[in-house]
C-alpha positions as CSV (number, residue, x, y, z in Angstrom):
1,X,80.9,-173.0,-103.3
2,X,77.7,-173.4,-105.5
3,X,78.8,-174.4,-108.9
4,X,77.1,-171.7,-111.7
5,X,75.8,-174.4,-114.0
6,X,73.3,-175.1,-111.1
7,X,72.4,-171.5,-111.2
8,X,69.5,-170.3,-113.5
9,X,69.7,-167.0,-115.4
10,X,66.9,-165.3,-116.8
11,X,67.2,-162.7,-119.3
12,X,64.4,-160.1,-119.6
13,X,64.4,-156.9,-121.5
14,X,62.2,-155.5,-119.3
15,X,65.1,-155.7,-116.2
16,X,66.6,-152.9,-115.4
17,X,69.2,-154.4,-113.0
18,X,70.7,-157.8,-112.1
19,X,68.7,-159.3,-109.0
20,X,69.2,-162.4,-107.2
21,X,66.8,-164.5,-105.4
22,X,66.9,-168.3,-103.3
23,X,63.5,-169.9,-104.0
24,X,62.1,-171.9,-101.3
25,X,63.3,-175.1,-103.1
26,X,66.7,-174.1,-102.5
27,X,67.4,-173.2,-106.2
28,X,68.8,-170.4,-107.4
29,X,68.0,-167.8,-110.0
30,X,69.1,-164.5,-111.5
31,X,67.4,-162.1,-113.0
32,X,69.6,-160.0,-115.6
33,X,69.0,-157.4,-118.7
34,X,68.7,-159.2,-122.1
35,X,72.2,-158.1,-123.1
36,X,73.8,-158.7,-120.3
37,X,77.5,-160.1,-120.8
38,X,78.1,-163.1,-118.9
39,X,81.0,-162.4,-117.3
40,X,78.9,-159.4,-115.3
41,X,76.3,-162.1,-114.3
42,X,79.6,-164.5,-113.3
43,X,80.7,-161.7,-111.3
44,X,77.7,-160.5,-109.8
45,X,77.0,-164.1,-108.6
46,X,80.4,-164.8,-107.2
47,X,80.2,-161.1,-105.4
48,X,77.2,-162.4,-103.8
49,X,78.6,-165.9,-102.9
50,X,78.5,-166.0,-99.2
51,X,75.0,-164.5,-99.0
52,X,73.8,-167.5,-101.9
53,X,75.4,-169.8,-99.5
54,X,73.8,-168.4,-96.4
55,X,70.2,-168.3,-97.1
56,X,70.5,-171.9,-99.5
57,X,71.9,-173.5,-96.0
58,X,68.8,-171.8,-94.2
59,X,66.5,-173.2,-96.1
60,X,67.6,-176.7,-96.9
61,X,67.9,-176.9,-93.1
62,X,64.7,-175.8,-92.7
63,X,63.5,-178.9,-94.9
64,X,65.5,-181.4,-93.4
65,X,64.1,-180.1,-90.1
66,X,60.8,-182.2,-91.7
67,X,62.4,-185.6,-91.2
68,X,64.5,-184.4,-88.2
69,X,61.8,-182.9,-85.6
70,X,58.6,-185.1,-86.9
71,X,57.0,-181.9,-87.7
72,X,52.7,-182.3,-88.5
73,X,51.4,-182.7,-91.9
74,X,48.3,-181.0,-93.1
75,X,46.2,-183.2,-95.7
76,X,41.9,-181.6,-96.4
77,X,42.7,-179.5,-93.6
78,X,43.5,-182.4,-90.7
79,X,46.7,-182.1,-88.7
80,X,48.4,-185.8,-88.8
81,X,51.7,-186.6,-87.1
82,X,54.2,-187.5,-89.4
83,X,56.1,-190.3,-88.9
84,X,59.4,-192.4,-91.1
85,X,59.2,-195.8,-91.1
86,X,63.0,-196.5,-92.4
87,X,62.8,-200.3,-94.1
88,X,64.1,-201.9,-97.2
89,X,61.5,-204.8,-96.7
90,X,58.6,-202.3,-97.5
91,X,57.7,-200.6,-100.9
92,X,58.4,-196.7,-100.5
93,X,55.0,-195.0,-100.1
94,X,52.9,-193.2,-97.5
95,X,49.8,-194.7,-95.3
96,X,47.6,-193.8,-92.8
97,X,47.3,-195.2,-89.2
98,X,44.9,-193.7,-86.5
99,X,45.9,-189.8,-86.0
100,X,49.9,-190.3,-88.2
101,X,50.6,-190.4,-91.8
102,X,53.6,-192.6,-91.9
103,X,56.0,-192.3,-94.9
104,X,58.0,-195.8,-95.8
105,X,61.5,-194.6,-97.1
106,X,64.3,-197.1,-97.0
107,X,66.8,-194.4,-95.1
108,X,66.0,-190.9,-93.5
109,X,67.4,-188.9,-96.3
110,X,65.2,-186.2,-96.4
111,X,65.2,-185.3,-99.9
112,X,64.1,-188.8,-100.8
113,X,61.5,-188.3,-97.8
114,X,60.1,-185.3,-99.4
115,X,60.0,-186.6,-102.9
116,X,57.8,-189.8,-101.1
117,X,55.4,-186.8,-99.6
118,X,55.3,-184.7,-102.6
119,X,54.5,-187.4,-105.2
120,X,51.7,-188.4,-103.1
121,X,50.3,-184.9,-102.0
122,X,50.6,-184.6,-105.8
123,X,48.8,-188.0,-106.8
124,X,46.1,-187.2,-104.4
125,X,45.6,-183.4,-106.0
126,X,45.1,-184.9,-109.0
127,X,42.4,-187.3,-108.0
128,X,40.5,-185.2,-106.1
129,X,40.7,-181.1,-108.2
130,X,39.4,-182.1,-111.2
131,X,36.2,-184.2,-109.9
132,X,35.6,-181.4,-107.3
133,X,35.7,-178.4,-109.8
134,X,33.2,-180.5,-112.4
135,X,31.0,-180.5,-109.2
136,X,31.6,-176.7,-108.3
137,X,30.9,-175.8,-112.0
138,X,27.3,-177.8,-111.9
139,X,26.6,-175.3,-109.0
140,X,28.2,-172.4,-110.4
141,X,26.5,-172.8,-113.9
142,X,29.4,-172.4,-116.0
143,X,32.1,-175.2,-117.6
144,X,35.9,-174.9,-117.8
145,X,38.1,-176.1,-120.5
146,X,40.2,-177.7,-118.4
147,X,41.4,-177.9,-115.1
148,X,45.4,-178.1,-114.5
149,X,47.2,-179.3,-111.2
150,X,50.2,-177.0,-111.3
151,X,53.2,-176.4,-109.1
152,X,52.8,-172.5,-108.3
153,X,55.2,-171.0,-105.7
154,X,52.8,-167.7,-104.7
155,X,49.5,-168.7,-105.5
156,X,46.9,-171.4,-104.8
157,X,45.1,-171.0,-108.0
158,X,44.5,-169.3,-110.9
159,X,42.4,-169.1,-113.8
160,X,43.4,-168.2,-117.8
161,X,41.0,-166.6,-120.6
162,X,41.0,-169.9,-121.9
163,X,38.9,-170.8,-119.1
164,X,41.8,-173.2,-118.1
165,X,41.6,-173.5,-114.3
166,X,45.2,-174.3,-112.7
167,X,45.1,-175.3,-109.2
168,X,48.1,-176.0,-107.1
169,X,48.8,-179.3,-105.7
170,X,50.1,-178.0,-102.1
171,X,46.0,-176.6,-102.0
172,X,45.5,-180.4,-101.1
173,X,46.7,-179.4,-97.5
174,X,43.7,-177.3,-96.9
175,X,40.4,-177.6,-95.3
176,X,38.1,-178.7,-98.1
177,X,35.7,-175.2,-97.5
178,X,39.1,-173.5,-98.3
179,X,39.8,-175.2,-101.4
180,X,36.0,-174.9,-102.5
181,X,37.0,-171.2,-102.3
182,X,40.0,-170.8,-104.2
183,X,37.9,-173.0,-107.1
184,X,34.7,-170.8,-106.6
185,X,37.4,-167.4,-106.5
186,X,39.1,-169.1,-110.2
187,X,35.5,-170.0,-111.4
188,X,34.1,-166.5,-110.9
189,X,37.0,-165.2,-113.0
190,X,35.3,-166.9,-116.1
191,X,32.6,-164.3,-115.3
192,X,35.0,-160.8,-114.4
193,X,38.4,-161.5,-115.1
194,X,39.3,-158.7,-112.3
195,X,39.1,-157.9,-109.1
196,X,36.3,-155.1,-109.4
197,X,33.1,-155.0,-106.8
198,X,31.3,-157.1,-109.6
199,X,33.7,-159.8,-109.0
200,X,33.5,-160.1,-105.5
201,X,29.6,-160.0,-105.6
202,X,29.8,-163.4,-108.0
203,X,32.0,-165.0,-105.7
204,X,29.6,-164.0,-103.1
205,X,26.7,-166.0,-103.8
206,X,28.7,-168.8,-103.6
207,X,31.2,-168.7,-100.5
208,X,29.2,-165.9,-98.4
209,X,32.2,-165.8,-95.9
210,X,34.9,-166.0,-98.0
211,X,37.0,-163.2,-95.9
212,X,37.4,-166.4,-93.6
213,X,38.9,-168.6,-96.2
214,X,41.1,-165.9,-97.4
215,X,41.8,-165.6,-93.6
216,X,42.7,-169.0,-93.4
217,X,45.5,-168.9,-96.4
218,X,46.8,-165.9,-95.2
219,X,47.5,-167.5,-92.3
220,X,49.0,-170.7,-93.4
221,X,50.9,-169.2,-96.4
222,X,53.7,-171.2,-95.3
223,X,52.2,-174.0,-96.7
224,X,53.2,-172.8,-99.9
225,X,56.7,-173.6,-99.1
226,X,56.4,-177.2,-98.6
């Protein structure tokens, strides 16, 4: 049974009911009314036990199935193999060889697997995002404040009236034309901060085919679950 302290609770007084969700980390959350009494939200979550249990198993299998089936990694829009290389004589890291990015771990427990990929899927977003928008805004004309690699759970990028552009690290995955979109989609939000005809017309002149690129994220939205 999951114990309750690893449950999180969020109050808003804009709820209307208490609803219960399994992210795709394997965490999860409640959403209750502001004055809510706990022992409703205790009892709502222990009603709900077996289904918390159900899908939490799904998807924590479903991420050990990473290290178990040597599924393919995605880095700029390349498919590698992935591969574990289980040693205690190496330092923990990832590498390249040929067509297989290799992850050095010293066992197969895939949580510490993951937190090897995700550090460097990270380390590499934040070389490459910031450098790559300074370019895009030369082209585009316009400047951000700055430009933030965040850990988003429904959305590649966005873009705040601060002109703070927030791009997330999973984005590192995709082609490098895709990515040039979701910055050129953020960037024109400095100029229409909606989604009117206007909008679409900046983004235009920049990424002609974008329909393609949103294609392409549409497609591979599961991506966002890594």
């Amino acid at each position: 049974m999951m114990n309750l302290e690893d449950i999180v609770v969020k109050r808003f007084s804009s709820a209307r009911s208490l609803k219960l969700r399994v992210l795709p980390d394997g965490k999860v959350s409640v959403t209750a009314p502001r004055f809510t009494p706990e022992r409703v939200i205790t009892a709502f979550i222990a009603k709900h036990q077996d289904w918390i249990e159900e899908k939490t198993n799904q998807i924590l299998e479903k991420r050990r199935n990473l290290t178990a089936s040597q599924e393919k990694l995605f880095f700029h829009g390349r498919e590698y193999q992935f591969r574990l290389n289980v040693t205690t004589a190496q330092k923990a890291g990832m590498a390249f060889s040929g067509e297989k990015l290799i992850v050095t771990c010293d066992s197969e427990d895939h949580q510490k697997v993951r937190q090897i990929l995700e550090k460097w899927y990270r380390d590499q977003a934040k070389k490459y995002f910031p450098e790559r928008v300074k370019l895009l805004c030369d082209v585009a004309n316009l400047d951000v404040a700055k430009v933030r690699i965040a850990d988003q759970r429904s959305r590649w990028g966005s873009c705040s009236s601060r002109t703070t552009i927030s791009l997330n690290w999973r984005l590192i995955q995709a082609p490098d034309w895709v990515s040039d979109y979701v910055i050129y989609h953020e960037l024109s939000h400095l100029v229409h901060m909606n989604h009117s005809q206007h909008f679409w017309a900046e983004l235009a002149k920049y990424v002609p085919k974008y329909q393609e690129a949103e294609k392409w994220l549409k497609t591979n939205h599961q991506l966002l679950n890594f």
